[in-house]
C-alpha positions, 0 to 999 in steps of 0.5 A: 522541485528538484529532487537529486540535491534532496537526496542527499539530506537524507543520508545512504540507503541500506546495503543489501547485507545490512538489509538481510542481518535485520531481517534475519534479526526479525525472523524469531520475532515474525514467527512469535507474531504468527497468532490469532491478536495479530492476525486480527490486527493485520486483517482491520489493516487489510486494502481488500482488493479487485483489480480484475479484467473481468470486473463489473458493476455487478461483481463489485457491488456484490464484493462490497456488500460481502464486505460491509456485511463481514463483521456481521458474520466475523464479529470477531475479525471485525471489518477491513480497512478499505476496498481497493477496486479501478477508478470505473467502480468507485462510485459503484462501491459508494452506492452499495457502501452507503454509510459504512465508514470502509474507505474507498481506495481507487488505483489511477494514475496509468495503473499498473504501468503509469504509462500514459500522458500526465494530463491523463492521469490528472484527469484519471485522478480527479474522477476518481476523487469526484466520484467519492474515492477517499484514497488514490494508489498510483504508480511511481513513474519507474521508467524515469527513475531507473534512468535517473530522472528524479526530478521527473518523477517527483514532480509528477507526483507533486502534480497528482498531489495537487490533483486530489487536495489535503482530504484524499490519502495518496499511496506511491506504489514504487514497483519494488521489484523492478528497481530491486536495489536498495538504494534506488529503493530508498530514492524512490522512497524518499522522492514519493515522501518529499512529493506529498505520498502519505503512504510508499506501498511496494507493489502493484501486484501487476509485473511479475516480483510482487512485495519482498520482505528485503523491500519492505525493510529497505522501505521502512528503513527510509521512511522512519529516517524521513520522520526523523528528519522532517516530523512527517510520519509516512504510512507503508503498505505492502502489497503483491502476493501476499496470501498467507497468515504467516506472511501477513505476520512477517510484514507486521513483524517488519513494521513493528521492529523499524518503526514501532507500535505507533505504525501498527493502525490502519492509519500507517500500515496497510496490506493490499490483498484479496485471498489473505482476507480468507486465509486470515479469517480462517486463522482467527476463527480457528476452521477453513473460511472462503467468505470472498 
């Protein structure tokens, strides 16, 4: 497919003086949001995530078994909405999931750098997939969209899309503070959605500017435009340092004034995190929590 002359349906991306007036605008509604209904709601939306080079079988099978048994000892924060590991330990996490209905999220792709052969990444995917991974996160192909090769980079997507089948969720990481500007933001948004991204997630966590409030709204921004032009409702996560209640509650905030309450469900809004689950449990249950 050819995506330079998509582009163009999809109208111009915001500036980054209109992206700053509508964060300034949200900002009192963030600080109301900072209570304990929406903390709740932000943790049901929580990807828990272990992507650590110290990882292992025992390490993750013993991460999952604290997190099925979670809503046993916080019934009232209730349960996350999936367990984000390396694609080596998805089946790892089904073993010591059993019947829970937590989704397994597999990162794959070349993650974090998505630098390596397509083939390998099909390969990669598919693994993933057969192996009972229920959502795949990959990375954008960041290199060729900041030297303008759209078609590449949509394309490639096209192709992991195809890999995974209608049953998997597939989230597009687009790195967003390594293209920090809006409008190649908005572009790299737009490609991931007309390519079959069911989510555009913000970060890997991996490279140094991790999730920003600008990003998330430049983001958001294009993907309620993409609904109105096509009916498809495309999910955002945010994701990349992220640790505290009070920015779990920025980001919903975000969501909530773009893209309305009908965004606000694990099915279309998601924070990728590991030290938030503490931070928000302590929050909820009103005393300092280090459960993970």
């Amino acid at each position: 497919m050819e995506y330079t002359p998509t582009l163009r349906n999809f109208g111009p991306a915001p500036t980054a003086d209109e992206v700053s007036a509508l964060l300034e605008k949200i900002g009192p509604q963030a600080r109301r949001n900072c209570r304990t209904e929406v903390y709740k709601r932000c943790f049901g939306c929580i990807d828990l995530t272990s992507l650590g080079a110290t990882d292992s079988r025992r390490s993750i099978g013993e991460f999952t078994r604290k997190a099925i048994e979670l809503p046993r000892h916080f019934p009232e924060a209730g349960s996350v909405a999936s367990i984000c590991v390396y694609p080596v330990f998805v089946e790892t996490v089904g073993l010591a999931a059993g019947d829970s209905k937590m989704a397994i999220t597999s990162v794959s792709g070349g993650f974090p750098s998505s630098q390596t052969y397509l083939e390998v990444k099909m390969l990669e995917t598919a693994m993933a997939i057969e192996n009972g991974a229920d959502e795949i996160d990959i990375v954008i192909s960041i290199g060729e969209m900041l030297d303008g090769e759209y078609d590449l980079a949509g394309n490639e997507i096209e192709t992991l899309r195809a890999e995974i089948g209608d049953d998997a969720i597939l989230k597009v990481i687009l790195e967003s503070g390594t293209l920090s500007d809006p409008e190649l933001i908005h572009k790299a948004a737009t490609i991931a959605m007309e390519a079959g991204a069911d989510f555009i997630k913000t970060s890997t966590g991996k490279n140094g500017i991790a999730a920003t409030p600008e990003a998330a709204v430049a983001m958001c921004l294009a993907i309620r435009q993409f609904a109105e032009k096509t009916g498809r409702k495309v999910g955002f996560k945010a994701a990349g340092g992220i640790s505290t209640a009070e920015s779990a509650a920025l980001y919903y905030s975000i969501v909530e004034e773009i893209l309305g309450e009908e965004w606000l469900t694990p099915e279309r809004f998601r924070i990728g995190a590991s030290s938030l689950a503490n931070n928000l449990l302590s929050e909820i249950g009103g005393r300092e929590i280090k459960y993970f």
